[in-house]
N, C-alpha and C positions, 0 to 999 in steps of 0.2 A: 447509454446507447452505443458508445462505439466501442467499448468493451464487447457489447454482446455481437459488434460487428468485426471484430478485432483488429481494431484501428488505433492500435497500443499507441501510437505517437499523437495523432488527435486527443484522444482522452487522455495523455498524460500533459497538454498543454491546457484542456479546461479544467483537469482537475486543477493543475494547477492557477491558471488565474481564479477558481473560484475562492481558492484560500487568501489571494490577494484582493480582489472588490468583492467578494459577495459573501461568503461564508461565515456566522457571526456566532452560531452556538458551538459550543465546545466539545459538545458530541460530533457534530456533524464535520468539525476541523480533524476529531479523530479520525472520522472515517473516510472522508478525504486521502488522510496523510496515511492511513493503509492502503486505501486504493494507490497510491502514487507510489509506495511501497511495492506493492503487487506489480505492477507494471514496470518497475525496477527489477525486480527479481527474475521476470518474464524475460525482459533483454537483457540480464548478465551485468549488472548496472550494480554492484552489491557494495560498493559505499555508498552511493545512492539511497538504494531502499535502507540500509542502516541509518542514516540519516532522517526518514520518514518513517520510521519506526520509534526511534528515538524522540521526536517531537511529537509522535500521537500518544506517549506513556507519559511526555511531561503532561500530558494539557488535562487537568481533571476532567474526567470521563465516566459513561457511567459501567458498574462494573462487569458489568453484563461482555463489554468492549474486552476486555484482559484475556479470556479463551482465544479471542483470534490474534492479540496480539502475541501470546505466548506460542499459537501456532506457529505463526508466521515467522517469528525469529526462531524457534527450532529450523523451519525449512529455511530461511536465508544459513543457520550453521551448515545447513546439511549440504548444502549448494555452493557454499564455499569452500569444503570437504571435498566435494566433488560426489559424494554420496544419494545425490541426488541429480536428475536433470533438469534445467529450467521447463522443459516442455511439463513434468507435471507438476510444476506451482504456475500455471496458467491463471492469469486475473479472473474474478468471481466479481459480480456486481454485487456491492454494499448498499449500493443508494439510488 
């Protein structure tokens, strides 16, 4: 919900504690640790979202997940490049 309100700093703090007390399936940490990703990306935060990228490709997942992860690290290169703007890798609700 505050994605879709774009309250990138609220949702970047329940994403986060969800991964801390609540989040238990291995999909659901992947998709998490992309949203937190996403919203890394959004504020220019790019070892950040590298970081949360990198923990949603260790955690077996199903494979269905690897499209958006292969996206998403194409647009963090491109971002980092400067080849892109943060404005259009804008957070997307996963969950």
């Amino acid at each position: 919900i505050k994605i879709s309100e774009e309250k990138f700093d609220e949702a970047e703090r329940e994403f986060y504690n969800a991964l801390r007390f609540g989040i238990t399936t291995a999909n659901n940490m992947v998709v998490i640790n992309i949203s937190l990703a996403q919203i890394c990306m959004y504020k220019e935060e790019y070892e950040k979202a590298n970081v949360y990228l990198d923990e949603a490709k260790r955690i077996p997942h199903n494979p269905n997940l690897d499209n958006i992860l292969l996206e998403l690290e194409d647009k963090l290169e491109r971002l980092q490049r400067q080849e892109l703007l943060p404005e259009h890798c804008k957070p997307s609700i996963l969950v």
